[in-house]
C-alpha positions in Angstrom: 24.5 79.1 -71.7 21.3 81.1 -73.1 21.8 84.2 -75.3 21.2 86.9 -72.8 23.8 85.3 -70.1 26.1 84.7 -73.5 25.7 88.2 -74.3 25.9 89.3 -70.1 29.3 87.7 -70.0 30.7 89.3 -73.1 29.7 92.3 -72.6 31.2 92.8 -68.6 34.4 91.4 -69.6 34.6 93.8 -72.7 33.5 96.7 -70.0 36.2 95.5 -67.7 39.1 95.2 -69.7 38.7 98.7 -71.8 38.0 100.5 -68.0 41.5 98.8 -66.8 43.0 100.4 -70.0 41.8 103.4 -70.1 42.7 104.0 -66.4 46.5 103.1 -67.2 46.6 105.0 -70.8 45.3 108.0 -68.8 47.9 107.8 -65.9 50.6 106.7 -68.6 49.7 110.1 -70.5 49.8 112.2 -67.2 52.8 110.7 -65.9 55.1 113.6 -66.9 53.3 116.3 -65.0 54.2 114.2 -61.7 56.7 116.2 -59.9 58.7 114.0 -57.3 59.6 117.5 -55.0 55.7 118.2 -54.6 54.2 117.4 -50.9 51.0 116.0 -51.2 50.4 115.4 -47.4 52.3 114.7 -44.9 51.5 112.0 -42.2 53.5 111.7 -38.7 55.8 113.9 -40.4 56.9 111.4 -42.9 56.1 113.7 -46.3 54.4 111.8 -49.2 55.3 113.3 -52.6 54.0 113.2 -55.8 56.2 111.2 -57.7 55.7 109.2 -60.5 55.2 105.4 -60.9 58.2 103.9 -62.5 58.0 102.9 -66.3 58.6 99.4 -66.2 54.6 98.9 -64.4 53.3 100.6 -67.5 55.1 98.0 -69.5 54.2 95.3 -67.1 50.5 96.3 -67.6 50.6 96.6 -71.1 52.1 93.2 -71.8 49.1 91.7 -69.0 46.8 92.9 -71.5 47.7 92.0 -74.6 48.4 88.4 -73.0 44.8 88.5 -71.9 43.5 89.2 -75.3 45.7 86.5 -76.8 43.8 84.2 -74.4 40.3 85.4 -75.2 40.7 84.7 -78.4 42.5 81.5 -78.4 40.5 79.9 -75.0 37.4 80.2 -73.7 36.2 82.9 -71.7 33.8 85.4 -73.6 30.2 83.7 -72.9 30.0 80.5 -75.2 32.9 81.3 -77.7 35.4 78.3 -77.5 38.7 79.8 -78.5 40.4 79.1 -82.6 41.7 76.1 -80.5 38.2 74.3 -79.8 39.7 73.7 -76.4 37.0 71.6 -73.9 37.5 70.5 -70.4 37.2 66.8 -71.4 41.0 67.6 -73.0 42.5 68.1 -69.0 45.3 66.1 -68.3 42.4 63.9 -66.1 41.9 62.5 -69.3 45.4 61.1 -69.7 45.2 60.0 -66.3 41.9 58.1 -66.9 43.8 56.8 -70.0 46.6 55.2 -68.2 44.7 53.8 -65.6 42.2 51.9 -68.3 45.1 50.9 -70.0 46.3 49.4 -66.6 43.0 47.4 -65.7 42.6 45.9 -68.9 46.2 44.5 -69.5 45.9 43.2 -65.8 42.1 41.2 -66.7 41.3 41.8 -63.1 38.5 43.5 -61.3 39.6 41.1 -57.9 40.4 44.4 -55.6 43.0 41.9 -54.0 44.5 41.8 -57.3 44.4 45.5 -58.0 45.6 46.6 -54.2 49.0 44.5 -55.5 49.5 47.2 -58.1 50.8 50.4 -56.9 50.7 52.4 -59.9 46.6 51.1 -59.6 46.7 52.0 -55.9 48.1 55.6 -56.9 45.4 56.4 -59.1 43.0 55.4 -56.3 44.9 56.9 -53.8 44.6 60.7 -55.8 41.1 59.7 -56.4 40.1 59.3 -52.7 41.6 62.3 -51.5 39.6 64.4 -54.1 36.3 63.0 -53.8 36.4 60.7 -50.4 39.0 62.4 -47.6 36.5 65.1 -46.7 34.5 62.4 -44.9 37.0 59.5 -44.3 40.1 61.6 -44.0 43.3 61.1 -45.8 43.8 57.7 -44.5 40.3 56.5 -44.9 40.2 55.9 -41.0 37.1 58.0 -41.2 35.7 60.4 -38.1 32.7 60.6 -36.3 29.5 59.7 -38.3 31.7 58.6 -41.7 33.2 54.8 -41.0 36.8 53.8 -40.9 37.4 52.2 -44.1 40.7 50.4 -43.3 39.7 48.1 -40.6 37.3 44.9 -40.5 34.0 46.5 -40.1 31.7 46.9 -42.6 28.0 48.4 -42.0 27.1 46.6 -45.3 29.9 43.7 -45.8 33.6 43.7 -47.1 33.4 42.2 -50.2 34.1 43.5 -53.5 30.7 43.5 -54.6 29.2 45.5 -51.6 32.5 47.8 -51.5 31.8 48.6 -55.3 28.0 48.9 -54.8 29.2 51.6 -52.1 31.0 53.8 -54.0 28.5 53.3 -57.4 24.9 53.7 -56.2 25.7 55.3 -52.6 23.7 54.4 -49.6 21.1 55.8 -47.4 20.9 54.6 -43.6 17.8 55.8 -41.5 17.0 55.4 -37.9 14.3 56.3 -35.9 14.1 58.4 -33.1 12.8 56.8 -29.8 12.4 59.9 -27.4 8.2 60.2 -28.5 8.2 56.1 -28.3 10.3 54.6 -25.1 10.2 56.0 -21.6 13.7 57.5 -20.8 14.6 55.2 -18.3 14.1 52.6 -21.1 16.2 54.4 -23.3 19.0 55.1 -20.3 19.0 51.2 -19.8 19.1 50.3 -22.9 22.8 52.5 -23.2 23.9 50.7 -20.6 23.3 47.7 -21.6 24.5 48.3 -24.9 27.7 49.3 -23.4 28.1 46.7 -20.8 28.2 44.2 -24.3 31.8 46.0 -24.8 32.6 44.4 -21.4 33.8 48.3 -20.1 33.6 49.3 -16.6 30.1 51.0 -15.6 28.9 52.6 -12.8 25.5 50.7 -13.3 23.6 48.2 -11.2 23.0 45.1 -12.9 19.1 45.5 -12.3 19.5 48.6 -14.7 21.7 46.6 -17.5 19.0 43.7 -17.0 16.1 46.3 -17.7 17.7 47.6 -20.9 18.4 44.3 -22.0 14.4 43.9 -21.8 14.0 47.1 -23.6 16.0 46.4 -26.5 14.9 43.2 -26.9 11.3 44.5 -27.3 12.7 47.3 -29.6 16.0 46.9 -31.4 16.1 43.5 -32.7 14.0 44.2 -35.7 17.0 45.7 -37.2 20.3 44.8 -34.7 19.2 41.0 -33.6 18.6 39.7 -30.6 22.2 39.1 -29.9 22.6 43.0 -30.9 25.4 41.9 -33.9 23.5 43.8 -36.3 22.2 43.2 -40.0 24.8 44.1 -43.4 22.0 43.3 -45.6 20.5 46.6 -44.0 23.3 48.4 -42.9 22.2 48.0 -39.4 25.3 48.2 -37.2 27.0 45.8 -34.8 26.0 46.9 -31.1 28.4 44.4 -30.0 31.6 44.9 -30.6 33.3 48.6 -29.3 33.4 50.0 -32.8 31.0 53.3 -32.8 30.3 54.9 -35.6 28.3 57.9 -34.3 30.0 58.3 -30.8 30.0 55.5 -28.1 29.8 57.0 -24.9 26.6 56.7 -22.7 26.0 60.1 -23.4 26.3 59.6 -27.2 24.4 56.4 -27.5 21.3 57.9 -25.7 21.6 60.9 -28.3 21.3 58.4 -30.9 18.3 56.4 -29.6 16.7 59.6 -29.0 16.7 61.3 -31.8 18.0 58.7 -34.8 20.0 59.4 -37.8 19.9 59.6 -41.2 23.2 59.0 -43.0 23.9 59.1 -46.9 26.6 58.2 -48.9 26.4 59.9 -52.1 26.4 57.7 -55.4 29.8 57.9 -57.9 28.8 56.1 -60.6 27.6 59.4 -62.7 31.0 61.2 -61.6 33.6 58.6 -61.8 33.8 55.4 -64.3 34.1 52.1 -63.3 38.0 52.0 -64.0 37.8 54.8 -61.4 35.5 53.2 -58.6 37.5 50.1 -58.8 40.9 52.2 -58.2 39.2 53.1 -55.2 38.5 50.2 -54.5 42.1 48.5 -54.8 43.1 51.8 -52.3 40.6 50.9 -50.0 41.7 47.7 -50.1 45.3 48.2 -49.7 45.2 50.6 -46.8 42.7 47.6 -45.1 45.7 44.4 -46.3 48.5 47.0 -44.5 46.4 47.1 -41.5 46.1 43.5 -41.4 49.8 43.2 -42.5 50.8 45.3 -39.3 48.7 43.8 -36.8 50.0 40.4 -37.9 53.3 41.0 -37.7 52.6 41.9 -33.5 52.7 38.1 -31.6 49.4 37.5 -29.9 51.0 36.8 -27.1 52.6 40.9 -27.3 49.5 41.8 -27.3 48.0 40.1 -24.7 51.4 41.2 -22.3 50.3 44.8 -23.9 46.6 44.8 -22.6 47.7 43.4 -18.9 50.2 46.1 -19.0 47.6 49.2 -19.9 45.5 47.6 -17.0 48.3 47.6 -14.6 48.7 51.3 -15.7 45.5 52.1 -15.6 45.5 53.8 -18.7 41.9 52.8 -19.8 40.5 55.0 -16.1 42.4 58.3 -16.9 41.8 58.2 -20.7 38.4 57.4 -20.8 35.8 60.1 -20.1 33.1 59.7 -17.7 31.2 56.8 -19.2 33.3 57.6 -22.7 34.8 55.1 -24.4 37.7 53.2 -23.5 41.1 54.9 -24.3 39.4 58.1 -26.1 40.1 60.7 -23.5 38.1 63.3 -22.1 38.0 63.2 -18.3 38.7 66.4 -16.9 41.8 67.4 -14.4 41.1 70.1 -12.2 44.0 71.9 -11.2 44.8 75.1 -9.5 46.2 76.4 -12.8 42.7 75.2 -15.1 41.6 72.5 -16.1 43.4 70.0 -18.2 41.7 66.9 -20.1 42.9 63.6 -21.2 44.0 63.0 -24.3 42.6 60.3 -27.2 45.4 57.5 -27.4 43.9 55.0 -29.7 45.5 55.0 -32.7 43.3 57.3 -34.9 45.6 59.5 -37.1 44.3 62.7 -36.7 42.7 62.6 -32.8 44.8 60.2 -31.5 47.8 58.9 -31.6 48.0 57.1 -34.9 50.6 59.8 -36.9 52.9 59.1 -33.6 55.9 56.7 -34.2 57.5 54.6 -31.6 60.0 57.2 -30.4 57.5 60.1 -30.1 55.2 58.1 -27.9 58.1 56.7 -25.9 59.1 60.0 -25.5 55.8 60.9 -24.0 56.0 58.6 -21.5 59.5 59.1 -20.7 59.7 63.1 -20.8 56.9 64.3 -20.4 56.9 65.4 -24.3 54.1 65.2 -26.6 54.6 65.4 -30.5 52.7 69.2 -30.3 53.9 70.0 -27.0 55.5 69.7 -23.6 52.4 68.0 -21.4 50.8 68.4 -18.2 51.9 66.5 -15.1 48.8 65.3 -14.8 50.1 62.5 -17.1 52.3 60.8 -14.8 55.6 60.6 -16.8 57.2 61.2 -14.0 56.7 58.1 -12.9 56.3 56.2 -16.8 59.8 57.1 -16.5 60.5 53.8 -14.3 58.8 51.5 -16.9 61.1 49.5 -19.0 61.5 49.9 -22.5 60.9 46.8 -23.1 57.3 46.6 -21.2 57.1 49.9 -23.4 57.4 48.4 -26.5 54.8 46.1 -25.6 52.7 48.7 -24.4 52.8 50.8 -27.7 51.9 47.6 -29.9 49.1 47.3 -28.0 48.0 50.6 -28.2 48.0 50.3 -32.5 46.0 47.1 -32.2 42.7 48.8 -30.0 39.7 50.0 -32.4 40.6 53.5 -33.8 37.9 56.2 -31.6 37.7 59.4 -34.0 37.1 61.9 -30.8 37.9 65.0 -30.8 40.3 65.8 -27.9 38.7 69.0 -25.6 40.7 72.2 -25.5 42.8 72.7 -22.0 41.8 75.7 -20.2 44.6 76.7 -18.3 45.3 80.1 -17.6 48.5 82.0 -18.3 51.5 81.5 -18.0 50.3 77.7 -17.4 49.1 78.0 -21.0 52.4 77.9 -22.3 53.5 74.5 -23.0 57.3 75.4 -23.9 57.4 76.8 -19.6 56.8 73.2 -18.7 59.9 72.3 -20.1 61.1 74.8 -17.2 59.5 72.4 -14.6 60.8 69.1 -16.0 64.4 70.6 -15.4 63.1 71.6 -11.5 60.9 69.3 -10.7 61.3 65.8 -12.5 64.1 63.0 -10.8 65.9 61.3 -13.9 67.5 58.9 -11.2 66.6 55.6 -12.4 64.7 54.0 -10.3 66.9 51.2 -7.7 65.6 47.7 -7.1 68.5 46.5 -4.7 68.9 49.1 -2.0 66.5 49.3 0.6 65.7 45.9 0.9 65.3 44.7 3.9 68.1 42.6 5.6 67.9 39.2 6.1 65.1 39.1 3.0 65.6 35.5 1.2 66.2 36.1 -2.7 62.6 35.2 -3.5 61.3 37.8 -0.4 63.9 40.3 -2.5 62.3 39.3 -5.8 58.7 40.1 -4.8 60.0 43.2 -3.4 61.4 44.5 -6.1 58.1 43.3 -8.3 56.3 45.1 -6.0 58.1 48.5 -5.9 58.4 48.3 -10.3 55.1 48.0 -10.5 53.7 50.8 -7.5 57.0 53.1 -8.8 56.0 53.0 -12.5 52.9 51.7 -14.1 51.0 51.8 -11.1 52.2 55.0 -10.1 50.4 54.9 -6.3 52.5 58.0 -5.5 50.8 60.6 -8.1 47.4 60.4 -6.0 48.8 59.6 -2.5 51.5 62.1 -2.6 51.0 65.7 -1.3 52.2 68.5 -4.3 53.6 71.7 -3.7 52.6 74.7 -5.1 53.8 74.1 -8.8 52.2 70.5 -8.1 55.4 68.6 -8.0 55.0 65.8 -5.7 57.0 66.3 -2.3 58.6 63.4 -2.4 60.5 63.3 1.3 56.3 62.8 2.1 55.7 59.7 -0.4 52.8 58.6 0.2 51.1 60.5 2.8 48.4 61.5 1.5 46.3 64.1 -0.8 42.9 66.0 -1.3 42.0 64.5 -5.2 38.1 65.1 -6.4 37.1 66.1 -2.6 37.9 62.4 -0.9 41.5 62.1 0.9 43.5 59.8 -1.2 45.1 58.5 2.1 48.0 58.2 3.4 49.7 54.6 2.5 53.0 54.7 4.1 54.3 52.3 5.7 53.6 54.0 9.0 50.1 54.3 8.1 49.3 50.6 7.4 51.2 48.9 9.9 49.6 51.2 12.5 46.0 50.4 11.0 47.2 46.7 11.3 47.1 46.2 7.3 48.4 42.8 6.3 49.3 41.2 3.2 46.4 39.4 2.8 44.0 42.1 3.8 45.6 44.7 1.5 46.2 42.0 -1.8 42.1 41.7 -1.4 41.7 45.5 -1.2 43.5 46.1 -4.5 42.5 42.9 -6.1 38.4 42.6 -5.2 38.1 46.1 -3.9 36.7 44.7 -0.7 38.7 43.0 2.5 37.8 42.4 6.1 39.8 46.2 6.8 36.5 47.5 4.0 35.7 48.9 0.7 37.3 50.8 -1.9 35.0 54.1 -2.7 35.4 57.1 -5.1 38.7 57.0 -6.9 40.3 54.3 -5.3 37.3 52.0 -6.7 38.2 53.3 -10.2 41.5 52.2 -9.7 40.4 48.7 -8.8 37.5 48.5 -11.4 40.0 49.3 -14.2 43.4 48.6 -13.2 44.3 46.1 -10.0 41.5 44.1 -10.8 43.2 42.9 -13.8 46.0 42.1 -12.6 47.1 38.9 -11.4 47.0 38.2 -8.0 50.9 37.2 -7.1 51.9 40.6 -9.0 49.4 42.9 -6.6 50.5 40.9 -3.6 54.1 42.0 -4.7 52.6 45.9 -4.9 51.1 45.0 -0.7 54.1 43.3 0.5 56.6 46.8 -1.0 53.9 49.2 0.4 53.8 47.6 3.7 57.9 47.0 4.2 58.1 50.2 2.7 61.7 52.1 1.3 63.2 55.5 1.6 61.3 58.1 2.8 58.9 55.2 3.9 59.8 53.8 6.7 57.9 52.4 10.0 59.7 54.4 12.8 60.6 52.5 16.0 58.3 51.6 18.5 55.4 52.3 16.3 52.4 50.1 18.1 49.3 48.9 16.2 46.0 50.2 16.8 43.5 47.6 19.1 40.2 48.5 18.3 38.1 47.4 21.1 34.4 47.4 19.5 31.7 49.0 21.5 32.2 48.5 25.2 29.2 47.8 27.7 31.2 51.2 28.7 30.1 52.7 24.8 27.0 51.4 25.1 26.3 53.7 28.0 27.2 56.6 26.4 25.0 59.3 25.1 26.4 58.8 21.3 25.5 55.1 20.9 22.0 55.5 20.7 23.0 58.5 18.0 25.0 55.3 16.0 22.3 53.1 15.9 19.6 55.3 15.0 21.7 56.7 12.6 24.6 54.2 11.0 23.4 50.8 13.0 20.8 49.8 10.5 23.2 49.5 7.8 26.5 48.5 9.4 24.9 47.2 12.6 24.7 48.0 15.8 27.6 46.6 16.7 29.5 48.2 14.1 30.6 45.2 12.1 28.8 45.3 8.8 26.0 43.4 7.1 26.7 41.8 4.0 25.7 43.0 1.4 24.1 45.7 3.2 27.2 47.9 4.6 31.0 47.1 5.1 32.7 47.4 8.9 33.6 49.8 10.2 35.0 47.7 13.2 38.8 48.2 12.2 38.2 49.3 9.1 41.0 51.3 7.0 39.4 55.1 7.2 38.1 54.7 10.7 41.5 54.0 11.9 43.2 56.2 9.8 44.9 59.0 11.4 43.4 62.0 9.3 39.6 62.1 9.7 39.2 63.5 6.7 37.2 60.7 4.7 35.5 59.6 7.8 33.7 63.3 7.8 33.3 63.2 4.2 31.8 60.1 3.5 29.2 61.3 6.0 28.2 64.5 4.5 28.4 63.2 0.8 27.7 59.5 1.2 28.5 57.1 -1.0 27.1 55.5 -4.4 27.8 51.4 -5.0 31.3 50.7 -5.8 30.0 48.2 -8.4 32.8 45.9 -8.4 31.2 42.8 -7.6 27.6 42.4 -8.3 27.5 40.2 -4.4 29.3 42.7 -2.4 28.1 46.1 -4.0 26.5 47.4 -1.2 23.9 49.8 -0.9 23.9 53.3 -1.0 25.3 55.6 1.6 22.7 58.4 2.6 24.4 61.9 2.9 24.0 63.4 6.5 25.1 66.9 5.2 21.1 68.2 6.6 20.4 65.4 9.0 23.5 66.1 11.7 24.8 69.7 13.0 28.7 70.2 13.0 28.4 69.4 16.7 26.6 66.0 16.5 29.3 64.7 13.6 32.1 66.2 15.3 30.7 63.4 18.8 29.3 60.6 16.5 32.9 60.6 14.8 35.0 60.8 17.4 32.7 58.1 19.2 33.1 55.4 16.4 37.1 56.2 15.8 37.5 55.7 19.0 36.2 52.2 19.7 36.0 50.9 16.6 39.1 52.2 15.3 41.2 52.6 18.5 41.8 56.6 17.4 41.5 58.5 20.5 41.9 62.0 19.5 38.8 64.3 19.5 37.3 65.8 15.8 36.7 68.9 16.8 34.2 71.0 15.1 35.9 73.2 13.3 37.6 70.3 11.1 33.9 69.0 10.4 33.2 72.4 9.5 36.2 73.0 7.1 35.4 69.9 5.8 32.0 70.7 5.0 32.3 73.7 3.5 35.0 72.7 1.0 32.6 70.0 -0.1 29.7 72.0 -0.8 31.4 75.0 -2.6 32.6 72.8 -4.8 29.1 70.6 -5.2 29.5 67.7 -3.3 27.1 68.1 -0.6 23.9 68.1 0.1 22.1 64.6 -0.2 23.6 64.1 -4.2 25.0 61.6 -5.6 26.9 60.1 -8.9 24.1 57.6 -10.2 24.3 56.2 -13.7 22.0 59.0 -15.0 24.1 61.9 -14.5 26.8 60.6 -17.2 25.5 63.5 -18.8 24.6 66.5 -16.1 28.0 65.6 -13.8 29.6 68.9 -13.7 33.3 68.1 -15.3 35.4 71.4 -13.9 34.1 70.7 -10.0 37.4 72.4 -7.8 36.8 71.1 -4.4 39.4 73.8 -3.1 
């Protein structure tokens, strides 16, 4: 400190102190006049005298001084003057600490951070270490957040050893990437995203051409620093594009921002703050949060872990907890409701955005009631029907969980409006709404069923009932949005497409099969057509993955159906005649071939890969019109569930037909190619259209690939 700030810093706190006492020696000496029956003011009639202060604050002031003084001159605190007891900060109790620990490392001989992470009281001092200099940007746990790695798993920008771990903490590092946005076109730098995240093997709504192109591009590009097979370099801290770790974000949207504008990351250097007894205490905590890791994920059986992953599929937990082109499991996709907007919730096992600080019971009890560890949740998670699942297969599920890569996003705030805001009121609608009767696999089979017939059944209904949970999405909801469930499965308006009616009833009428609807949910395709909109999600990230006996089990319950689901008698199954010589007269056909012929032919029977049927397809012989009229004003993107049977895209006839021409061309097709005589009127082509372009979905647009990041997320098609 220079003589003038020396002589500064004296001089205020001189000031300062003889101000305070004067101000108390003249209030002490004026005490006495104070005269406790005096009104100074009165305020809302409450009088305020003048009374005065009681003699144990003088006392208490007086002792604060000459405590202060006693400190002045014993300590530092007047400029550079050290105190009669030479006092200097190297004498903290750090210093102790510091001594222990060197004592420590050097009876032990070791500098092996294997070695050292076997040594709690080592581990400790790391552990107090790390949270004062490292949890800021790795957190508490050192499982990091966005743009600051996770520091107790297997991945390493620059290695895992000792040696690089060490060179970490002592000389820092500095990682730089370019920005591409001046350099690549941005369809090169779209492609390349998808590509990159097609490498994780996660569901996109991409064409292959586009994942092809963006191989091309980064392969001119990227593998300067990444490789060619995109694993990345440690000797330059370039990362691994392969696996579905993501330091900086890994959702389409993210990765593009990346290419686009680069980064430029630094990790300070230690080695002037901390010694090398300190940096390898970090290390050995490092370490030791990575071996208990390891520890835990060993003690699961592989073959938990694989039952775990089929059973996420076959709840299709990946489709509701991943945003739109977001990764896997970290939430994000939006619920429009008529109460707000809710959004899914990270469940990868990060500790602070996801579900790491859960234990077993907390997460069971999510699934089974509904209740979160910071709240009562939203139906939208269908607990109501997670309830069914076995606790067993929950187990299995929950290991799994802990064993997927840790995704540090941020969870997006619900914007429900009040009282719907309240979590504690949905405890209220548990107690109305929610069924705790387990569910029954023995009643309502029906009679003369042989024990394996009763066993596939029962499969069936476990697997709908519970982790498929078929009835959330094809089960109208009342006004609190509890499902109706004397109507299971009839049918509901979900992200403006009908998510149809599936009774019983419904299929047998429309002349469903085993066969026809074990290839629906399996493939996504069968001779009765093609899953679109949500119901292709479903496929693409849950039936698909299934194995093929346990979704013929889910068709053969849906089509023999249970209570509440039952095929009245006498029902008769739809004939579908195709067009007639009769048809062909008529003034619509030359309207369907001019208009929907090209595609599915003018006979109305498809072209591979061109167009599905529509000759007894599913949603022309459906009952409710309702998908029939909207795919025709919205259209319809590629499904992309199999690369051969993709199809092309549907063109949107929202400003190519009137009401009046839809309302004809509609009724024509159901009616010969689906056997569904009644009329669509005008006015339900009309409601229909107008509840699909308030909320957007009209009017020649469609999903593509590149509106990942312009889709609007709150669209309310009512």
């Amino acid at each position: 400190m220079t003589g003038f700030w020396n002589i500064w810093v004296i001089s205020l706190t001189v000031i300062f102190l003889a101000l305070m006492v004067y101000v108390v020696i003249k209030y002490w000496r004026t005490n006495h006049l104070a005269d406790k029956d005096k009104t100074i003011d009165s305020f809302d009639d409450i009088d305020e005298n003048d009374g005065p202060p009681p003699r144990i604050m003088f006392v208490g002031y007086f002792v604060a001084f000459a405590c202060s003084l006693v400190f002045l001159v014993l300590y530092p605190g007047l400029g550079s003057w050290q105190g009669l007891l030479g006092w200097e900060q190297s004498d903290d109790t750090v210093q102790e600490h510091n001594k222990s620990l060197d004592e420590q490392i050097a009876q032990l001989g070791e500098t092996d951070l294997t070695v050292l992470a076997a040594e709690s009281n080592i581990v400790a001092s790391g552990k107090g270490l790390f949270q004062t200099h490292c949890a800021a940007c790795h957190r508490a746990n050192g499982q990091g957040q966005k743009h600051f790695p996770n520091l107790i798993d297997n991945v390493w920008l620059y290695g895992g050893s000792d040696d690089a771990i060490l060179h970490s903490i002592k000389k820092g590092r500095y990682g730089a990437m370019a920005g591409w946005i001046n350099i690549l076109p941005k369809e090169d730098i779209q492609n390349i995203s998808y590509y990159l995240a097609s490498l994780q093997q996660r569901p996109l709504n991409a064409p292959s051409v586009k994942i092809d192109l963006g191989k091309t591009a980064f392969m001119k590009s990227c593998i300067a620093c990444h490789g060619a097979d995109a694993k990345g370099n440690q000797a330059i801290g370039a990362p691994n594009l392969s696996d579905n770790v993501w330091l900086h974000g890994g959702s389409i949207e993210e990765i593009q921002h990346t290419i686009n504008y680069g980064l430029n990351n630094i990790m300070p250097a230690f080695e002037d703050q901390l010694s090398d007894n300190d940096i390898l205490a970090l290390g050995a905590f490092i370490t030791s949060q990575r071996i208990a890791y390891d520890e835990k994920m060993a003690a699961i059986p592989k073959e938990e872990l694989t039952q775990g992953e089929y059973l996420a599929y076959a709840g299709d937990c990946v489709a509701c907890h991943s945003a739109e082109g977001g990764e896997p499991f970290a939430g994000g996709l939006p619920f429009v409701t008529p109460f707000g907007t809710v959004y899914s919730t990270n469940i990868t096992p990060h500790y602070t955005e996801g579900i790491g600080d859960y234990s077993y019971e907390e997460f069971k009890a999510a699934l089974y009631d509904g209740k979160g560890k910071h709240g009562y949740l939203y139906p939208a998670m269908p607990y109501t029907s997670y309830q069914y699942v076995t606790e067993e297969d929950v187990k299995i599920l929950w290991d799994y969980l802990q064993s997927i890569p840790a995704v540090s996003r941020r969870n997006d705030d619900n914007s429900m409006m009040f009282p719907s805001n309240i979590r504690l009121g949905l405890l209220g609608w548990n107690i109305a709404f929610m069924d705790r009767d387990p569910l029954d696999l023995t009643s309502n089979i029906p009679e003369g069923s042989t024990k394996e017939e009763a066993d596939i059944w029962a499969r069936g209904k476990y697997l709908v009932a519970g982790l498929g949970h078929c009835s959330e999405c094809h089960t109208p909801r009342n006004i609190a949005q509890a499902l109706e469930t004397d109507k299971i499965f009839q049918g509901n308006i979900i992200d403006g497409w009908n998510a149809p009616d599936i009774s019983s009833r419904e299929l047998y009428q429309d002349r469903w099969d085993v066969k026809s609807l074990t290839d629906f949910l399996h493939t996504g395709h069968s001779d009765k057509g093609s899953a679109f909109g949500g119901m292709a999600d479903v496929v693409k990230n849950s039936t698909s993955f299934m194995t093929r006996e346990d979704v013929e089990a889910m068709a053969t319950y849906l089509l023999v159906g249970d209570e509440n689901n039952t095929i009245p008698p006498n029902t008769k199954q739809l004939q579908p005649t195709g067009f007639t010589e009769e048809a062909k007269q008529s003034d619509m056909y030359p309207l369907f071939v001019s208009t929907c012929g090209a595609c599915h032919g003018e006979d109305g029977k498809g072209r591979d890969p061109i167009a599905p049927t529509l000759l007894n397809n599913g949603i022309i012989m459906h009952r409710d019109p309702y998908n029939t009229i909207a795919v025709v004003i919205r259209g319809l993107e590629p499904s992309y569930l199999n690369e051969e049977r993709n199809f092309m895209p549907m063109v949107s006839f929202q400003n190519i037909l009137t009401d009046a021409q839809l309302s004809e061309l509609i009724s024509f097709i159901r009616n010969y190619l689906g056997d569904r005589t009644e009329v669509v009127t005008i006015e339900e082509v009309k409601a229909v259209r107008e509840k699909l372009q308030q909320a957007g979905y009209a009017g020649n647009f469609h999903t593509t690939p590149d509106m990942y990041d312009k889709r609007d997320r709150n669209i309310n098609v009512e």
